[in-house]
C-alpha positions in Angstrom: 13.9 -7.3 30.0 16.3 -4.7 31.5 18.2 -2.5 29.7 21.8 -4.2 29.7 19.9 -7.3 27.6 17.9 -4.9 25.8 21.4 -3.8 24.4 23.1 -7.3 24.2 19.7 -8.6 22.2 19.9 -5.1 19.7 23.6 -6.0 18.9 22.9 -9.7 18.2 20.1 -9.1 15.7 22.5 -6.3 13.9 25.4 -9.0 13.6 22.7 -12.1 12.3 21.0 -9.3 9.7 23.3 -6.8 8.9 24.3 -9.1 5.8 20.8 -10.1 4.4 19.5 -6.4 4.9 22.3 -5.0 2.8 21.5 -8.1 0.1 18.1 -6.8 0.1 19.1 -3.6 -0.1 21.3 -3.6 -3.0 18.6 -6.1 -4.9 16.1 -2.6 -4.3 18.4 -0.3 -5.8 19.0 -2.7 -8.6 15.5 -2.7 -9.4 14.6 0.6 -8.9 17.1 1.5 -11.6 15.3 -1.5 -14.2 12.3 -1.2 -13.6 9.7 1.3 -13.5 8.5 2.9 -10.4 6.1 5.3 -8.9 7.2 7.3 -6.4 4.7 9.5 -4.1 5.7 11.6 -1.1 8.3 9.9 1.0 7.8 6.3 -1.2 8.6 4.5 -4.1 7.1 1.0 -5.3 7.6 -0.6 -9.1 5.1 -1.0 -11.3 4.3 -4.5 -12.6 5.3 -5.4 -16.0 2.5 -4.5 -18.9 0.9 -1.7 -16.5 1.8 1.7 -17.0 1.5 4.9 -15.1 -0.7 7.9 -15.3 1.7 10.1 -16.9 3.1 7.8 -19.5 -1.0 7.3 -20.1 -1.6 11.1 -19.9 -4.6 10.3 -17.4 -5.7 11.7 -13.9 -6.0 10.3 -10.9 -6.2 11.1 -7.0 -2.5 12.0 -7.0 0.1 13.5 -8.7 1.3 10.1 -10.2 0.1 6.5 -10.0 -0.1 3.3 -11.5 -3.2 2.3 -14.1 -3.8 -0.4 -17.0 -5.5 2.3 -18.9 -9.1 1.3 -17.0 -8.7 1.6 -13.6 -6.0 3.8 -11.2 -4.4 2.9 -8.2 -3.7 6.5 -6.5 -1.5 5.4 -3.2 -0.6 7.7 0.1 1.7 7.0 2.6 0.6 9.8 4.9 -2.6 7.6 6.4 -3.8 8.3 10.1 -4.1 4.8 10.9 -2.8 1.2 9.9 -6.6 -0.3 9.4 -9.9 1.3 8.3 -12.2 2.4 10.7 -14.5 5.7 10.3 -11.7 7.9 10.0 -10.1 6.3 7.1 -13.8 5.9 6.1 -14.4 9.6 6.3 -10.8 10.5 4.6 -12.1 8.3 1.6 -15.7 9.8 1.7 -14.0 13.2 1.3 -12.5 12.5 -1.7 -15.8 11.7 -3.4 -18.0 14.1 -5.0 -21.5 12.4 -5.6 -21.5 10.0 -2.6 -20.0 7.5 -1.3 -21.4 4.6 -0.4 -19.9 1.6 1.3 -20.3 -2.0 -0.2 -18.3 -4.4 1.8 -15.5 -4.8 4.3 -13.1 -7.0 4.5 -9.5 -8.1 6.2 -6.6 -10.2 5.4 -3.0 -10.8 5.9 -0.4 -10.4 3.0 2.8 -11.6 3.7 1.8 -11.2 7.5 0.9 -7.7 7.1 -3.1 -7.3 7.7 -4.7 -5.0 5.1 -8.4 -3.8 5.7 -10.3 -3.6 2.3 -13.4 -1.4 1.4 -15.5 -1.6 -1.6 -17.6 1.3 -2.2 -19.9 2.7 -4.8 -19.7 6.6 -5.8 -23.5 6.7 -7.2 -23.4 9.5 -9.4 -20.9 7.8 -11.4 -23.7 5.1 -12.2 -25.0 6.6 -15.1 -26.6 5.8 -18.9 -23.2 6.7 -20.5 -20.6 5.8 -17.6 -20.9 2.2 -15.5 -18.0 3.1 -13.9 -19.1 3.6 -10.2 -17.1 1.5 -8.0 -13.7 1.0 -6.1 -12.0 -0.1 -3.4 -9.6 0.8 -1.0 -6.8 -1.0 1.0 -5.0 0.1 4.3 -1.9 -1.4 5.8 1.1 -0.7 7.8 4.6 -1.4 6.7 8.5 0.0 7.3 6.6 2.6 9.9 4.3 4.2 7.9 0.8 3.8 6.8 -0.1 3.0 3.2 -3.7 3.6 1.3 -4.0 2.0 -1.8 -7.7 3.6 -3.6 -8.5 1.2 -7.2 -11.1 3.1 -8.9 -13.4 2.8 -10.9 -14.8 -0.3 -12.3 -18.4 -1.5 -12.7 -20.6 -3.6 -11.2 -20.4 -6.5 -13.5 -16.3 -6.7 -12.7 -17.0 -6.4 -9.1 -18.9 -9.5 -9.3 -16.4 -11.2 -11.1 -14.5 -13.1 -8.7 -11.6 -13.6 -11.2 -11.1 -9.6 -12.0 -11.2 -8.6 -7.7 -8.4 -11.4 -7.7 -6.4 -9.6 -10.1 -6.7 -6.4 -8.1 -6.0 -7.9 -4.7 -2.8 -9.2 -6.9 -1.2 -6.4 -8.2 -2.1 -4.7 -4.6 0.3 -7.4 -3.6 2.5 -6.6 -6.1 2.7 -3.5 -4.9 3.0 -4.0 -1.1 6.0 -6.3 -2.0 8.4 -3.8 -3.8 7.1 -0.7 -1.9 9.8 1.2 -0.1 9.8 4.0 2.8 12.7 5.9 1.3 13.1 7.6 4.9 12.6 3.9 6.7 15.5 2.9 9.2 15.0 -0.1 10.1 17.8 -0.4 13.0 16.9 2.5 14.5 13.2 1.6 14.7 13.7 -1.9 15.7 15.8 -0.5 18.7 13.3 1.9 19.8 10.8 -0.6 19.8 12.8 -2.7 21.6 13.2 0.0 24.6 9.7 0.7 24.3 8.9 -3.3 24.5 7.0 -3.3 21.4 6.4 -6.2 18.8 8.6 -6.4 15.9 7.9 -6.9 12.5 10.3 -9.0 10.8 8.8 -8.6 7.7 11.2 -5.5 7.0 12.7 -6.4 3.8 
């Protein structure tokens, strides 16, 4: 494609979704202002109703705020070094854990046509005769040009085998994915500069 249709293309797609970007846009801000958020370094997502965060909860997690149920905490960062786990995100994780880490399972799916890679893992020393609560997962995934890690933790073995309570994670994870926001994000400008560069687009931008 040269550059003179690289231009015409750039200014059709602003005319068709100039409209339904500002709609979704304005419905964002609207629900930012209702509803309760998390925001951590350069994002923001809402919490689902009848979950809470960390600081209404007076718990700790992995960062300075996140979301919890009052069991488990979903500590996010939008800083990853990669869009999918491999050993880097592995190590990253691995870090974070004092007392081991050991991995349980892999897995990858696509959410809204956004691939996620999903990690279960076990921290051992938190397998103990007064504490079941060992285990977690993380989820990686790129969206609005950044990468997201999403770390659950910790639950026991008994609710890892129960088919019913991982669904529920994997569904507020969605939850989350849906309402999450780059606060930085442009997405005209990065569309054009993937257009020049002859990359694919993602029109999941909203």
């Amino acid at each position: 494609m040269i550059l003179r249709e690289k231009f015409a293309y750039i200014i059709l797609i602003f005319i068709l979704f100039t409209f339904v970007v500002s709609l979704g846009s304005i419905n964002n801000f609207l629900s930012f202002q209702t509803d309760k958020t998390v925001q951590f370094d350069e994002s923001i997502y809402v919490v689902p109703h009848h979950w809470n965060t960390t600081d209404e909860l007076n718990m700790s997690g992995k960062t300075e705020n996140a979301m919890t149920n009052g069991y488990v905490i979903f500590d996010a960062w939008d800083d990853w070094p990669e869009d999918h786990i491999t050993s880097i995100s592995e190590a990253k994780f691995r870090n974070m854990e004092d007392g081991g880490y050991k991995v349980i399972k892999n897995e990858n799916y696509t959410d809204s046509g956004v691939s996620v890679s999903k990690q279960y893992f076990s921290n051992p020393s938190k397998n103990t005769n007064t504490s079941w609560k060992h285990m977690g997962v993380n989820y990686v995934f790129p969206k609005q040009d950044k990468n997201y890690a999403i770390q659950v933790h910790y639950f026991t073995t008994h609710d890892y085998h129960n088919k019913s309570y991982t669904k529920e994670l994997d569904d507020r994870i969605e939850d989350i994915m849906a309402t999450m926001e780059n606060k930085e994000y442009n997405w005209y400008i990065s569309t054009f500069n993937k257009l020049l560069n002859g990359e694919d687009i993602n029109w999941k931008f909203l």
